[in-house]
TORMIZA-214585 format. One record per residue: residue in one letter; chain; x, y, z of N, C-alpha, C in turn. Coordinates in steps of 0.001 Angstrom, whole numbers. Example, Ala and Ser with C-alpha at 12.3 -4.5 7.8 and 13.67 -1.06 7.14 Angstrom:
BEGIN
A:A:13190:-5690:7800:12300:-4500:7800:13200:-3300:7800
S:A:12850:-2250:7080:13670:-1060:7140:12900:30:7870
***
This chain:
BEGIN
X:A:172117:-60568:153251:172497:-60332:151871:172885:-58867:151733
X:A:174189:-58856:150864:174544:-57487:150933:173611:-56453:149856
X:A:174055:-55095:149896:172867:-54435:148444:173874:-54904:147330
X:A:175442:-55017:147201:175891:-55779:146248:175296:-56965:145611
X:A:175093:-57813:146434:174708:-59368:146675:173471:-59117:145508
X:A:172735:-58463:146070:171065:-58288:145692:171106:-57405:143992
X:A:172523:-56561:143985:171901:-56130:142627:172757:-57538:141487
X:A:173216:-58030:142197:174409:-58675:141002:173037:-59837:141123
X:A:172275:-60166:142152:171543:-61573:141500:170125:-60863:140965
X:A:169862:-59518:140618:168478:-59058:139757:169519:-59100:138487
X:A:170562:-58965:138298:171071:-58894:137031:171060:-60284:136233
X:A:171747:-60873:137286:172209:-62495:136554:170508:-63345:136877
X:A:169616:-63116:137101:168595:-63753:137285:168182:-63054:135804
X:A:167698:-61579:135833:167504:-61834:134366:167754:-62555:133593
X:A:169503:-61921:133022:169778:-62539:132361:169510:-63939:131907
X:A:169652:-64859:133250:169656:-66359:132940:168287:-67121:133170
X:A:167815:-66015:133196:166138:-66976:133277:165396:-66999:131901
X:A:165588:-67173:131051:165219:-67705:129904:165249:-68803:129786
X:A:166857:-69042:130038:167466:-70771:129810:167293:-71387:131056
X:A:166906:-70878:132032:166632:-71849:132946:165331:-72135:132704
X:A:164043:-71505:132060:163080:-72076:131636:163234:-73065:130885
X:A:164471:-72888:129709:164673:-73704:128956:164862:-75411:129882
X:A:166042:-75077:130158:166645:-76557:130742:165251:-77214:131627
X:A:164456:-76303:132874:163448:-77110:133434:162277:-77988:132452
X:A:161240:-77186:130900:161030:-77776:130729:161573:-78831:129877
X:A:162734:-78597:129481:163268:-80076:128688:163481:-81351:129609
X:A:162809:-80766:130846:162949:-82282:131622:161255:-82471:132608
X:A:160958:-81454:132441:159377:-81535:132570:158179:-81317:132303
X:A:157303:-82278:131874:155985:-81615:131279:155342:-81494:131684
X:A:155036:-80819:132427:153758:-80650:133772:153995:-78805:133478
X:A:153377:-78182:133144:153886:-76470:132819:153525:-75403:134247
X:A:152647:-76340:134672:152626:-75414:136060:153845:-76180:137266
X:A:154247:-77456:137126:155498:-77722:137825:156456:-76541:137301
X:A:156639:-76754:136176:157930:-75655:135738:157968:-74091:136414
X:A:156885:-73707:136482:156431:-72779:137074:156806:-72983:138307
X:A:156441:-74123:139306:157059:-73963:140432:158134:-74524:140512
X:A:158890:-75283:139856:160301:-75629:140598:161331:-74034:139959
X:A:160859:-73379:138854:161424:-72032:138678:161206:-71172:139621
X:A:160323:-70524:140238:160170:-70110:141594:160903:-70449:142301
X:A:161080:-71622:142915:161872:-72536:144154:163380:-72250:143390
X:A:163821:-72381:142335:164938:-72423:142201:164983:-71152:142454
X:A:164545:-69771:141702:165035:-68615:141887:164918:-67880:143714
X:A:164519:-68546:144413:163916:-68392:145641:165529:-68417:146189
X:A:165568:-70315:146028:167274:-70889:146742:168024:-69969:146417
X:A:168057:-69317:145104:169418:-68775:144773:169483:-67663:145509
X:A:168402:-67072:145533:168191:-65287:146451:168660:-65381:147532
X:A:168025:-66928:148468:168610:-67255:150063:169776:-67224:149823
X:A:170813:-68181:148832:172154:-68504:148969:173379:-67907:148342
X:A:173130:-66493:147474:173551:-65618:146643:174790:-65525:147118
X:A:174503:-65482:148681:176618:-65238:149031:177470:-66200:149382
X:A:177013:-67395:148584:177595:-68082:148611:178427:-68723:146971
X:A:177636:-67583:146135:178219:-68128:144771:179541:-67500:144562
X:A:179979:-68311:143640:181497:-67766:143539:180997:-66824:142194
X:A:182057:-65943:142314:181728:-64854:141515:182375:-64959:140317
X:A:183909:-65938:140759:184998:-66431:139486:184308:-67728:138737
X:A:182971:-67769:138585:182521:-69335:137904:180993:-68351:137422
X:A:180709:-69079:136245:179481:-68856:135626:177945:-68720:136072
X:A:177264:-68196:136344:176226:-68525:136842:174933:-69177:136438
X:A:175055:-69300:135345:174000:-70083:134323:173903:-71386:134892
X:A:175522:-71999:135042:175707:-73212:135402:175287:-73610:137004
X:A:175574:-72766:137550:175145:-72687:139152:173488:-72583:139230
X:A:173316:-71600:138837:171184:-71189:138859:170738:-72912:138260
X:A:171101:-73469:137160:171213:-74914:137010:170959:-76188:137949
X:A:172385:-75794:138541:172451:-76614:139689:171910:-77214:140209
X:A:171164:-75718:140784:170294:-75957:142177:168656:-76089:141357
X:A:168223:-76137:140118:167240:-76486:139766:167668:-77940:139439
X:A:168663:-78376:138661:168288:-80054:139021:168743:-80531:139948
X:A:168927:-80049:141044:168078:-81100:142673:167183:-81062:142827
X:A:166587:-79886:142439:165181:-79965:142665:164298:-80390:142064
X:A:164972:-80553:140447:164160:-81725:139866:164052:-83245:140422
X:A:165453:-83653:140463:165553:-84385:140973:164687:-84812:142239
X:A:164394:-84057:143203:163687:-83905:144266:162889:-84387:143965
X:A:162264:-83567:143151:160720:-83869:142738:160315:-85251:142016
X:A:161299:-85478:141166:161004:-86791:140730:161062:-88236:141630
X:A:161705:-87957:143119:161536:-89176:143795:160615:-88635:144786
X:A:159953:-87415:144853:158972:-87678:145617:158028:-87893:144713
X:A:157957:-87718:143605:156865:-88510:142963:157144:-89846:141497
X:A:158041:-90383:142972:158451:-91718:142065:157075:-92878:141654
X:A:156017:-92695:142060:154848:-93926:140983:154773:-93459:139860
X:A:155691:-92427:138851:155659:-92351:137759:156685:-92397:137192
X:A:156711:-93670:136167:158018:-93512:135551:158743:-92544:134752
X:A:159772:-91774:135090:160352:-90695:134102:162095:-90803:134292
X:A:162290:-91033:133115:163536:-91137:132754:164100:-90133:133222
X:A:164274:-89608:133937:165027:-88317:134562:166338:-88672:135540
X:A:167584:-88401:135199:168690:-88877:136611:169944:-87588:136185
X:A:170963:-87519:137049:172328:-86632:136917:172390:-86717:135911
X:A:172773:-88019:134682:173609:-87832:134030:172772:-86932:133226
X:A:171306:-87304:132918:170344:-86840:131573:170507:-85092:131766
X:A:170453:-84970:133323:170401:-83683:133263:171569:-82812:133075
X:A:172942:-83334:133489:174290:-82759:133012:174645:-82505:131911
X:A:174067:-83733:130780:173527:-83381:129214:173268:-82391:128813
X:A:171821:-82287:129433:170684:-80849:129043:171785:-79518:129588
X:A:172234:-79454:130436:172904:-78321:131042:174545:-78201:130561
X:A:175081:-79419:129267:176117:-79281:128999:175991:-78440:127786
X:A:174546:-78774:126874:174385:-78233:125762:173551:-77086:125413
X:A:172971:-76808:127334:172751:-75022:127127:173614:-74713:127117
X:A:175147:-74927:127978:176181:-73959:128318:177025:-73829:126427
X:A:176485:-74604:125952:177337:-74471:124733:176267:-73783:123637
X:A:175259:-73608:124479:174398:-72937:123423:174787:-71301:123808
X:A:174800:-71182:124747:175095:-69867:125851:176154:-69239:125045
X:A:177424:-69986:124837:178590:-69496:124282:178943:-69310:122953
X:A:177738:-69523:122160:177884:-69109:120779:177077:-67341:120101
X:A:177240:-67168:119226:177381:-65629:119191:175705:-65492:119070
X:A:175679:-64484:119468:174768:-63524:119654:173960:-63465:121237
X:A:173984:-62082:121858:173911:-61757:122959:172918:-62388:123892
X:A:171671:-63123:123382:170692:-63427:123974:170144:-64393:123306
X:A:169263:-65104:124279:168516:-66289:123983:167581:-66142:122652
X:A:166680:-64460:123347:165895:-64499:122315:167220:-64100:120541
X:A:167688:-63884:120932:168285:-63587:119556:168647:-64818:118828
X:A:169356:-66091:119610:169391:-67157:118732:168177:-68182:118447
X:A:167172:-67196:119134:165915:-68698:118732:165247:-67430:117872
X:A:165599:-66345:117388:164942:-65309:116180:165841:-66400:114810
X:A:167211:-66576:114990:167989:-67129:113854:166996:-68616:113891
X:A:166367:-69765:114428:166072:-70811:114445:164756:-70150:113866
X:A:163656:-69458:114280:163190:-68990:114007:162568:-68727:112258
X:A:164011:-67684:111729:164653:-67650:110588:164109:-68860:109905
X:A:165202:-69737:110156:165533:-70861:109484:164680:-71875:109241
X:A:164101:-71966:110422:162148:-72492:110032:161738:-72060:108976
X:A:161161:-71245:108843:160490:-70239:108245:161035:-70231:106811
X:A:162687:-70795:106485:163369:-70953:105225:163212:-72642:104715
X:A:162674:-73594:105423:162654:-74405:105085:161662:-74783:104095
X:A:162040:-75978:103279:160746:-76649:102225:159792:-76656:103253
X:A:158482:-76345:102834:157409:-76493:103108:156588:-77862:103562
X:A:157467:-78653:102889:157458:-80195:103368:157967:-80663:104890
X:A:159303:-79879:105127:159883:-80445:106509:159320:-79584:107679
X:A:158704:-78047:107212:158824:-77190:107881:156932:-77758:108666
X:A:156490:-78138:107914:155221:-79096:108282:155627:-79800:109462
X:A:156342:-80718:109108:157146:-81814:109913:157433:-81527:111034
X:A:158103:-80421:110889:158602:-79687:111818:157563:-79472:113056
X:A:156926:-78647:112351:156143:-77782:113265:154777:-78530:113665
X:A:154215:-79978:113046:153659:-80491:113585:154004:-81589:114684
X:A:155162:-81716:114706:156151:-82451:115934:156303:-81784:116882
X:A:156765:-80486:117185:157267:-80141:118211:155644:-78991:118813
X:A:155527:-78227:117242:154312:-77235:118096:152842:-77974:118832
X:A:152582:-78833:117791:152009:-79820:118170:151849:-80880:118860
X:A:152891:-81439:118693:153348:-82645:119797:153071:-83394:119314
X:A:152735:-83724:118090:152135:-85000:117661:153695:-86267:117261
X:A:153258:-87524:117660:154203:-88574:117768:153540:-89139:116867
X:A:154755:-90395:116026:154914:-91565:115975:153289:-91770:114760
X:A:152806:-92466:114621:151917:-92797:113912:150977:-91792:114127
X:A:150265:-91398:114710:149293:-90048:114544:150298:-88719:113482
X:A:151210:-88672:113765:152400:-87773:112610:152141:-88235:111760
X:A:152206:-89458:111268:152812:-90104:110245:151018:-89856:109479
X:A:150313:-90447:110251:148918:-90324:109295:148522:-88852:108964
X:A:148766:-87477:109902:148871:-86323:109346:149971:-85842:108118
X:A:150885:-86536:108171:151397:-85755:107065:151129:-86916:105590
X:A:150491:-87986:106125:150093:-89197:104975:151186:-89504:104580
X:A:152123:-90094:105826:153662:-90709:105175:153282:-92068:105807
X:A:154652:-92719:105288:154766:-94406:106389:155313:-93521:107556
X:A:155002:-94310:108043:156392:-93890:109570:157379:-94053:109383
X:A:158052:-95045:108511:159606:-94886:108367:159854:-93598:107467
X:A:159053:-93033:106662:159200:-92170:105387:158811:-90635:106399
X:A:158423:-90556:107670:158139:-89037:108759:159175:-89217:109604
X:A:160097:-90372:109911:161217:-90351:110439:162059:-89376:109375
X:A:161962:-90157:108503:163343:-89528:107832:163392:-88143:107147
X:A:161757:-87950:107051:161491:-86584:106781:161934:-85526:108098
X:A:161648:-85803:109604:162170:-85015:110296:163616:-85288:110515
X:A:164389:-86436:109947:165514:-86475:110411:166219:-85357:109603
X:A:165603:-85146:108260:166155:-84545:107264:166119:-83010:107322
X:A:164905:-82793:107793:164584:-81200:108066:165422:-80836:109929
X:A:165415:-82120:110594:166112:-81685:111501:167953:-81463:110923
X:A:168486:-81302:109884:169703:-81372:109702:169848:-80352:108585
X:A:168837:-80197:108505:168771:-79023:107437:168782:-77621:108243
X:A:167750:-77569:109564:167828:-76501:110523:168945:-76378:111197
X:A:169831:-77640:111863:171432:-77374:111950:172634:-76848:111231
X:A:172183:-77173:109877:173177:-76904:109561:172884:-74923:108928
X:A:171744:-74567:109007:171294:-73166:108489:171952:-72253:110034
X:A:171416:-72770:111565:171695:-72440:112529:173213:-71978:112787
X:A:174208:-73428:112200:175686:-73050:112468:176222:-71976:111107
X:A:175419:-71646:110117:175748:-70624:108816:175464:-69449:109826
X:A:174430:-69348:110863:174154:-68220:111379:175353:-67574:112264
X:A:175318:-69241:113303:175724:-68828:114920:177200:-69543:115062
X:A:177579:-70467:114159:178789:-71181:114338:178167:-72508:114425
X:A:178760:-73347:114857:178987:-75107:115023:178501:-75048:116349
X:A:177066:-75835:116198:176912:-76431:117257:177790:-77827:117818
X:A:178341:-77891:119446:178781:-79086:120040:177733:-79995:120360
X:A:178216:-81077:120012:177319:-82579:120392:178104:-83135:121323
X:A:176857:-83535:122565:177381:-84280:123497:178217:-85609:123020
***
């Protein structure tokens, strides 16, 4: 590896290791896996640095080579079912790259605007919100915390989820849908 080689991948590893946290866990919940297939990915890339093209993105490449290795991982530990294959993950990695390309310089800067926009919501969805995702709570255990039906916490997060889109694209522009 050249000392070129080596400073251009401490740069672009910064840079892109946010969202590569991102993309690994949106496909895994195990938090110390993430931990290691991020390692292993940033490892491959260090071994194979001179081999990236320099005229193509690297977000998309550092990517790459983490879902094979998801992939990897999921058929060596195929006795568990997980919806995980190419296409799901070309998805996840179509709609970082379009998250990547909307304004403002950094990750942390567009999840300060989401952030924001939480934080601006009725107090009703922003519940919703934040007991779904910070929490994790699903499906009928939701529904009995916020004392809705379940059809009536669907539509409450469907509603606060479209309310945070549409505050997000006032910020950052139009989000693309796969």
């Amino acid at each position: 590896m050249t000392a070129s080689s080596k400073d251009l991948f401490e740069i672009l590893a910064r840079e892109h290791a946010p969202m590569l946290m991102v993309y690994l866990r949106s496909v895994i919940r195990d938090a110390s896996m993430v931990d290691d297939l991020f390692q292993e990915t940033m490892l491959t890339a260090w071994r194979i640095i001179d081999t990236f093209d320099r005229t193509r993105p690297f977000g998309p490449w550092l990517r790459g080579i983490a879902g094979k290795l998801v992939l990897a991982h999921y058929r060596k530990d195929a006795r568990r079912f997980v919806q995980c294959d190419e296409v799901i993950l070309g998805q996840i990695d179509y709609r970082l790259e379009s998250l990547q390309q909307l304004s403002g310089d950094t990750l942390d800067e567009k999840l300060d605007h989401l952030k924001e926009c939480l934080a601006n919501l009725p107090a009703t969805y922003r519940t919703a919100v934040e007991l779904r995702y910070k929490e994790e709570l699903k499906g009928q255990s939701l529904a009995d915390r916020l004392e809705l039906t379940l059809e009536n916490t669907k539509k409450r997060l469907q509603r606060a989820r479209q309310r945070l889109l549409e505050c997000i694209e006032r910020k950052i522009g139009p989000v693309s849908s796969v």
